[in-house]
NURODO-588528 format. One record per residue (C-alpha): chain; x, y, z; residue in one letter; residue number from 1. Coordinates in steps of 0.1 Angstrom, whole numbers. Example, Ala and Ser with C-alpha at 12.3 -4.5 7.8 and 13.67 -1.06 7.14 Angstrom:
<recs>
REC   tipa       x       y       z   nukol   tifi
REC      A     123     -45      78       a      1
REC      A     137     -11      71       s      2
</recs>
This chain:
<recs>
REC   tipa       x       y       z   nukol   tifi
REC      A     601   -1379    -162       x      1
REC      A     574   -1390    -183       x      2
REC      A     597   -1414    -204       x      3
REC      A     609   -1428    -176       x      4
REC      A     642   -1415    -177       x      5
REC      A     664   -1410    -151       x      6
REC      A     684   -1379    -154       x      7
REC      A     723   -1375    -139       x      8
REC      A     731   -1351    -115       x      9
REC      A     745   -1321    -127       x     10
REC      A     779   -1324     -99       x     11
REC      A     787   -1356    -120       x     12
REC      A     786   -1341    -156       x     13
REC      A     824   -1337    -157       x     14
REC      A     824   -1327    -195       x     15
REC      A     797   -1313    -222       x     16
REC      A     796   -1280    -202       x     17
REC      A     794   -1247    -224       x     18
REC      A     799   -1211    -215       x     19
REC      A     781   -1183    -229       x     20
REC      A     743   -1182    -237       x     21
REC      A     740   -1193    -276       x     22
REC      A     720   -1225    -262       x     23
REC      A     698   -1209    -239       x     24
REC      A     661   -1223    -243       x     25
REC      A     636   -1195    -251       x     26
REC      A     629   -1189    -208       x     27
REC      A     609   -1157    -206       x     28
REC      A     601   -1136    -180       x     29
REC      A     566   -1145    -175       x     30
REC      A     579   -1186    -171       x     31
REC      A     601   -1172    -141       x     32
REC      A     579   -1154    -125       x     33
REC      A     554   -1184    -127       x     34
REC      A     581   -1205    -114       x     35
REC      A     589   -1180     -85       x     36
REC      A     556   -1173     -76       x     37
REC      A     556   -1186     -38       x     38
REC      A     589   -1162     -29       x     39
REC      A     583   -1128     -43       x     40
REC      A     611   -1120     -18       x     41
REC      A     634   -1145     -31       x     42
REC      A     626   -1127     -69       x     43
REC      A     636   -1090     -52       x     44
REC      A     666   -1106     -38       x     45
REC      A     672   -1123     -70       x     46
REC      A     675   -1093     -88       x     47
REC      A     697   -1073     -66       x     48
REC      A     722   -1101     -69       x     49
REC      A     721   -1104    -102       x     50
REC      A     726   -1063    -105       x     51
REC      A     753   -1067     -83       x     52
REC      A     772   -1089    -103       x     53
REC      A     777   -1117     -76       x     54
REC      A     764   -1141    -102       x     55
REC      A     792   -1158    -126       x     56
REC      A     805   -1190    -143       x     57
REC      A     770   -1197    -162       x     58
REC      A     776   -1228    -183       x     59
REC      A     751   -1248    -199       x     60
REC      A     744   -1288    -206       x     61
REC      A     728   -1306    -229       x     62
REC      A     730   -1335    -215       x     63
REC      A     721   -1355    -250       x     64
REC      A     705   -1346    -283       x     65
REC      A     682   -1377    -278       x     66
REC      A     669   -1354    -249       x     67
REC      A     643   -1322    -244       x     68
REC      A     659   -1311    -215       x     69
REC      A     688   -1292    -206       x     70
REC      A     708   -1281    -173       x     71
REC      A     722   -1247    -166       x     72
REC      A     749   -1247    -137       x     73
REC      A     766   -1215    -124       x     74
REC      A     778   -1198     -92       x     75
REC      A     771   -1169     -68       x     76
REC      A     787   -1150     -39       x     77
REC      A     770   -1149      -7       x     78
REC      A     758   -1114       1       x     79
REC      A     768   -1120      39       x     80
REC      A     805   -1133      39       x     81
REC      A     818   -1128       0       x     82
REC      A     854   -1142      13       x     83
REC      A     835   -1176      19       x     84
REC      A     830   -1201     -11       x     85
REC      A     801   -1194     -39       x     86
REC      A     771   -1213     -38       x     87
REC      A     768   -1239     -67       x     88
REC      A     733   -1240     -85       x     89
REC      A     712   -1252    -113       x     90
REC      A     684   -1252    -130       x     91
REC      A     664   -1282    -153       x     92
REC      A     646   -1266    -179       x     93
REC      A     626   -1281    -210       x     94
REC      A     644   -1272    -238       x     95
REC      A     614   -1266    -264       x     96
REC      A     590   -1248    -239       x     97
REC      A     614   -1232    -219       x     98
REC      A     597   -1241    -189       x     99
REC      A     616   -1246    -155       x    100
REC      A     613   -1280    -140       x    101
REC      A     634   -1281    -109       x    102
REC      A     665   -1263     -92       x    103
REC      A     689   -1267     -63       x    104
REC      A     714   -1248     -47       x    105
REC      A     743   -1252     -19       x    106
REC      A     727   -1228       4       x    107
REC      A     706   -1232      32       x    108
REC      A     675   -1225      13       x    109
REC      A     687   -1242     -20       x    110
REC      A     666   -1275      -7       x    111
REC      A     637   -1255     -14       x    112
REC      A     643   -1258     -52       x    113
REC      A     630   -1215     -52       x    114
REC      A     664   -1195     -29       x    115
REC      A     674   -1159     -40       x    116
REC      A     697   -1174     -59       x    117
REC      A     684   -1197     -80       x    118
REC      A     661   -1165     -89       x    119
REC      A     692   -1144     -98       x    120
REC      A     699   -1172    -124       x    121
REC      A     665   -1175    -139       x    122
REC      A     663   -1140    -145       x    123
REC      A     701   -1139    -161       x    124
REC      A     689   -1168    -185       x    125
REC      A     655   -1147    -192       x    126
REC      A     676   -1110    -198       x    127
REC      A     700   -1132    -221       x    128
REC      A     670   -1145    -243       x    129
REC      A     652   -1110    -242       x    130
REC      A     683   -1094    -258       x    131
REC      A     685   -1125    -284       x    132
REC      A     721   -1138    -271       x    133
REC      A     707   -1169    -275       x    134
REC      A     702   -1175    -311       x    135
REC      A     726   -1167    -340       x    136
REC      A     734   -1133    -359       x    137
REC      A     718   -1151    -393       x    138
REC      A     682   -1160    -369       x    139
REC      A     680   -1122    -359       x    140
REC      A     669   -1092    -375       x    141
REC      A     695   -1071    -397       x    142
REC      A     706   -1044    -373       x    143
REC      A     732   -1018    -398       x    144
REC      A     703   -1001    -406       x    145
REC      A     690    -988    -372       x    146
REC      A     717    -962    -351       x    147
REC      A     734    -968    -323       x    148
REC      A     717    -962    -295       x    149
REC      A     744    -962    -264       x    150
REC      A     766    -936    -288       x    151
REC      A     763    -903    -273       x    152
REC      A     755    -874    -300       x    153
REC      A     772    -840    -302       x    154
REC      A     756    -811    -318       x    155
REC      A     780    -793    -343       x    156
REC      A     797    -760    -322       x    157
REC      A     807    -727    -346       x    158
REC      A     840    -723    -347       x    159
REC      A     840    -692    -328       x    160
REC      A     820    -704    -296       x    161
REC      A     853    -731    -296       x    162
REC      A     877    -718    -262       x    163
REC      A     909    -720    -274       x    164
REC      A     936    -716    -248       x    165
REC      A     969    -707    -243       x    166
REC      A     998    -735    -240       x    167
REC      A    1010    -735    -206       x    168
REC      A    1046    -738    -198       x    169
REC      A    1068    -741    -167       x    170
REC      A    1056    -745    -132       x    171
REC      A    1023    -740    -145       x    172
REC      A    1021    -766    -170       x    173
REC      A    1035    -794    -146       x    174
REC      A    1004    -784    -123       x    175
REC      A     979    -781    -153       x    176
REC      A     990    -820    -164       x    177
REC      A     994    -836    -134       x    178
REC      A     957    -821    -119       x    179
REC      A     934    -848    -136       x    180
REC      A     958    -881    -131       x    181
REC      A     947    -907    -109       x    182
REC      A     964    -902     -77       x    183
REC      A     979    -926     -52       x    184
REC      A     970    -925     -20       x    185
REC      A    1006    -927      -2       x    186
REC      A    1002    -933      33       x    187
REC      A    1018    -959      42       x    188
REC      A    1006    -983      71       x    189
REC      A    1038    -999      82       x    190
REC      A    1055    -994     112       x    191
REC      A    1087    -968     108       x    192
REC      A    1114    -995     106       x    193
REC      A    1095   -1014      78       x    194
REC      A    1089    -983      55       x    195
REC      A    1108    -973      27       x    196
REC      A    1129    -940      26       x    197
REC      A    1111    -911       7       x    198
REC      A    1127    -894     -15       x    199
REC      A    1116    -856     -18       x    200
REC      A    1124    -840     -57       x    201
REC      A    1117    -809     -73       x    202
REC      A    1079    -820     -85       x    203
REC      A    1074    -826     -48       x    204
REC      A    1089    -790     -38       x    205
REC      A    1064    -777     -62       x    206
REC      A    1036    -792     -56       x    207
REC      A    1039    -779     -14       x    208
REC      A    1045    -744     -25       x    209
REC      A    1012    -746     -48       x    210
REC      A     991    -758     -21       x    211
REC      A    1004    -736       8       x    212
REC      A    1002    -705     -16       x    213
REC      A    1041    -699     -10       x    214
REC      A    1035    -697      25       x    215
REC      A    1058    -732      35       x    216
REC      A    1094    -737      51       x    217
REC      A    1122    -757      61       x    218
REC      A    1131    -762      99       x    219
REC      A    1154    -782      94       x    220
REC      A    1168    -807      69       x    221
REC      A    1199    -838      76       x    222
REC      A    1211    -860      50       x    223
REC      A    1203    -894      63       x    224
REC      A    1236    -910      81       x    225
REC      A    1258    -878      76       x    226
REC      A    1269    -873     111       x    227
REC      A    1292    -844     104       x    228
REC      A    1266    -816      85       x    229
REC      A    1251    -792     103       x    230
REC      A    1224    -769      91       x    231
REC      A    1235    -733      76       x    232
REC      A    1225    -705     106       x    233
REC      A    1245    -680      92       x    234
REC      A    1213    -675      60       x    235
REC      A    1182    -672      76       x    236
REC      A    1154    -655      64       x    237
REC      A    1134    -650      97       x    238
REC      A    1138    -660     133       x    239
REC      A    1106    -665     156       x    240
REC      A    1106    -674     193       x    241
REC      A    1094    -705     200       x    242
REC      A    1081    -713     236       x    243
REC      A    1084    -750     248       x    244
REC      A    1057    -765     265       x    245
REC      A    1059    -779     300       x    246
REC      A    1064    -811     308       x    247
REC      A    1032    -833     304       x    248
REC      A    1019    -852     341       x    249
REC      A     996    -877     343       x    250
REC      A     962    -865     352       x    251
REC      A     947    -875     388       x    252
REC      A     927    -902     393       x    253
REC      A     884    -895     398       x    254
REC      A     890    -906     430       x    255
REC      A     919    -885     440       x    256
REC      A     906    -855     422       x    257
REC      A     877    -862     450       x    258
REC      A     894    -868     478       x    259
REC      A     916    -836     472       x    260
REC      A     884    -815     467       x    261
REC      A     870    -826     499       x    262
REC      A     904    -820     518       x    263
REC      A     907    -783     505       x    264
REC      A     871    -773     510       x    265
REC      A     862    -794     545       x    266
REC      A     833    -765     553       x    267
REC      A     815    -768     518       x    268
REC      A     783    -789     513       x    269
REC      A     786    -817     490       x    270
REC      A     766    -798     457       x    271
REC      A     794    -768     461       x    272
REC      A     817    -799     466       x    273
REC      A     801    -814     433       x    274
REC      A     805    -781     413       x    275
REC      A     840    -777     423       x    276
REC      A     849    -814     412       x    277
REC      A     833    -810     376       x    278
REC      A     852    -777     373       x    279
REC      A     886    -792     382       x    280
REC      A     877    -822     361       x    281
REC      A     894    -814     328       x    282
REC      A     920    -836     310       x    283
REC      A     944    -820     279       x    284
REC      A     952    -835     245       x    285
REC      A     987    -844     260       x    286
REC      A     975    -856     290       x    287
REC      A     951    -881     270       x    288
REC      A     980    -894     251       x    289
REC      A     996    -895     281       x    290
REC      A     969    -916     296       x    291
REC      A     966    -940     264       x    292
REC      A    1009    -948     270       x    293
REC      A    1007    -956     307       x    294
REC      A     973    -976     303       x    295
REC      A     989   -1001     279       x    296
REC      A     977   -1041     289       x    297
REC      A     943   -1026     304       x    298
REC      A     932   -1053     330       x    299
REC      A     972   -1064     340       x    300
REC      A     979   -1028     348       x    301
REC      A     972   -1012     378       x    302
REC      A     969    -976     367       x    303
REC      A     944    -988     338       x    304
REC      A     924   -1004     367       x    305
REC      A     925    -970     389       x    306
REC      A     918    -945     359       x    307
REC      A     882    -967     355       x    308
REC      A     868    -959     388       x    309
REC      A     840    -937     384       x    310
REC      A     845    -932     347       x    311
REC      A     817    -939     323       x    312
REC      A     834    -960     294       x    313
REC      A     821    -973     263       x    314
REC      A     812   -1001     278       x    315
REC      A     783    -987     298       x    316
REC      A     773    -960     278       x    317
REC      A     746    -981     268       x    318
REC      A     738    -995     302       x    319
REC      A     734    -958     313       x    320
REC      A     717    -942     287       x    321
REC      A     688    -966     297       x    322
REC      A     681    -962     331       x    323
REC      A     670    -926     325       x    324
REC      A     635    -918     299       x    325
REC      A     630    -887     277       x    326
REC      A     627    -862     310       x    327
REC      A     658    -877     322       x    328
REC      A     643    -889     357       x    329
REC      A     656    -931     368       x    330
REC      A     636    -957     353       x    331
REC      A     642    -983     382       x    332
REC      A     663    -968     412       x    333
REC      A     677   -1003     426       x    334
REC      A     692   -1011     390       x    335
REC      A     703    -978     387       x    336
REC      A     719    -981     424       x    337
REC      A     735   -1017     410       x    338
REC      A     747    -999     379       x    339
REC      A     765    -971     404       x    340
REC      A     779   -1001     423       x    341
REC      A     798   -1011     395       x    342
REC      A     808    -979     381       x    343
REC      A     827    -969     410       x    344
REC      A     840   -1005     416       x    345
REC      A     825   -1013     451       x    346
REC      A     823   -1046     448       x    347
REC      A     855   -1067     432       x    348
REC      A     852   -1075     395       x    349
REC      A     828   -1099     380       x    350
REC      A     855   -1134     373       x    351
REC      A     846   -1166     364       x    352
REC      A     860   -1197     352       x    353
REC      A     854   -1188     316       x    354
REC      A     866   -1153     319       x    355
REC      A     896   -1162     332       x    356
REC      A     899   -1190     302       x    357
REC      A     895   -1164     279       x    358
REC      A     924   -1144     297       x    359
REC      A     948   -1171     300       x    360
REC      A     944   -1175     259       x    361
REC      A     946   -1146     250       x    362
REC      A     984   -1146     242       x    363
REC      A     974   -1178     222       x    364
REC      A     946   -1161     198       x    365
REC      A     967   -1127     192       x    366
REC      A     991   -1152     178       x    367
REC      A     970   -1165     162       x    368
REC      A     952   -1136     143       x    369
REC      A     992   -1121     134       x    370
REC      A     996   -1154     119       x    371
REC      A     970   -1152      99       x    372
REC      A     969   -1112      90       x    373
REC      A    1005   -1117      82       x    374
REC      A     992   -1139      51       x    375
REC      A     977   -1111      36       x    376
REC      A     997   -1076      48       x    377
REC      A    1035   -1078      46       x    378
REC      A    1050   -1067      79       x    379
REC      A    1023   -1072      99       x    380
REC      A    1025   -1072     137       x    381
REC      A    1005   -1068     167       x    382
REC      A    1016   -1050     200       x    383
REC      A    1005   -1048     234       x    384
</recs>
């Protein structure tokens, strides 16, 4: 400083801090963007953040009367990772002039005295003295006299261009009052055992008819631990046939489905071959759910391991997709060849030390991640 004083640092200031802008100095817009020059990125970034609301806990400091200068401290949420800690920032500013000395913020770029955030707060303290929030109602300009701007105006309706409707009652009435409150989502994302027992009234009854139009039934209804009721046969309203499916099998491997191709048709070529495969290759709804039950532990079960042979997973989609350009002819044959390799599982699996590391702790870091879910969602757990 040019009196030679040495200023604190803002962390230290313990006490003296005040919320709310009443002491803001008179920062305008024209001293930020003076300020913020260098980064016009840093300004744009600024504002979002401050639009967004990540900015709070402005306080200011006046560190002594004696003194023309003035801190203002606050916080902000990072944009990237908002569960992580705000970034603590200030700004120096000459209280007469309004003209911004130095800043500093905990993030990366907060060394740089001119990060996104220390933008965000400039441009809070210069909106706060645009609107006059920081001087007192008897220093501004008498305001009853001018109307309200933010009030919504109505023109005046006649009487009989009013709608006036009939009181609903009933049925009808309980539909009509319940349609515009909130509702409540109530799926529930425990498991079974965890959840709590539902209990079905007349609202409920109601409500299904409404939506199915009348169309709805009962198959069949058991009071909960009542082992000696029975459902009523003898009133039925209409019987239907229902046909039960067959019993789901598990679907053939690629390379059994192959192998069974080429034993029934020995005397066809391999394109007829080819066509006959793709026909055959079809898998049901059931059968997939089938699949996804007998697969369970992926790399430690045998049947995941046969099932992969030949299939194009999710895992190299990618890898495929760019062999072949826009006419959908091979980029490079040989990669293409290795890629073909390792589809069908010529060669044993890729294992290493670290892979197998990761294997061996896995156990460990699913533990691990219940734990720590389990903090946050009651009856939390995490299966195979």
């Amino acid at each position: 400083m040019e009196s030679g004083i040495a200023l604190p640092y803002p962390g230290s200031l313990e006490e003296g801090w005040e919320e709310g802008s009443i002491n803001f100095p008179d920062v305008m817009e024209d001293v930020v963007d003076a300020y913020m020059q260098p980064l016009a990125k840093a300004m744009k970034h600024g504002k979002s953040l401050l639009d967004s609301g990540q900015l709070h806990s402005v306080k200011f400091h006046h560190i002594s009367t004696d003194l023309k200068y003035c801190f203002i401290h606050s916080r902000c949420v990072p944009e990237e990772k908002r569960s992580s800690d705000s970034y603590a920032l200030w700004v120096w500013i000459h209280k007469e002039n309004g003209k911004v000395l130095t800043a500093e913020c905990t993030c990366f770029a907060g060394l740089g005295e001119r990060c996104k955030h220390v933008a965000a707060l400039l441009l809070y303290i210069s909106r706060e003295v645009q609107l006059g929030h920081n001087k007192t109602c008897t220093s501004k300009p008498q305001q009853w006299h001018k109307p309200a701007t933010s009030r919504k105006r109505y023109s005046a309706p006649r009487m009989s261009d009013i709608p006036i409707k009939k009181v609903k009652k009933g049925r009808d009435s309980f539909l009509a009052e319940n349609k515009h409150k909130q509702k409540r989502s109530i799926f529930d994302p425990r498991a079974l055992h965890h959840r709590s027992p539902m209990m079905w009234t007349t609202e409920d009854w109601l409500k299904l008819a409404d939506a199915t139009e009348g169309n709805w039934g009962i198959l069949l209804y058991k009071v909960n631990n009542c082992s000696h009721c029975s459902p009523d046969i003898d009133h039925v309203v209409r019987q239907e046939l229902v046909e039960t499916t067959d019993q789901v099998t598990e679907p053939l491997t690629l390379t059994a489905l192959a192998a069974s191709v080429n034993e029934r048709y020995p005397d066809q070529n391999v394109d007829a071959k080819c066509k006959i495969f793709l026909d055959e290759l079809h898998i049901s709804l059931e059968q997939s759910c089938l699949l996804s039950q007998i697969a369970v532990g992926q790399a430690n079960n045998e049947a995941w391991n046969k099932h992969r042979i030949g299939r194009i997973t999710s895992s190299k989609v990618g890898a495929v997709l760019q062999k072949i350009d826009d006419k959908l002819k091979v980029r490079n044959p040989t990669s293409a060849e290795n890629l073909v390799i390792d589809i069908m599982q010529y060669k044993p699996p890729f294992k290493s030390k670290a892979t197998q590391w990761g294997i061996n702790k896995e156990p460990l870091a699913r533990k691990a991640y219940e734990q720590r879910c389990r903090k946050e969602h009651s009856h939390f757990s995490v299966s195979e």
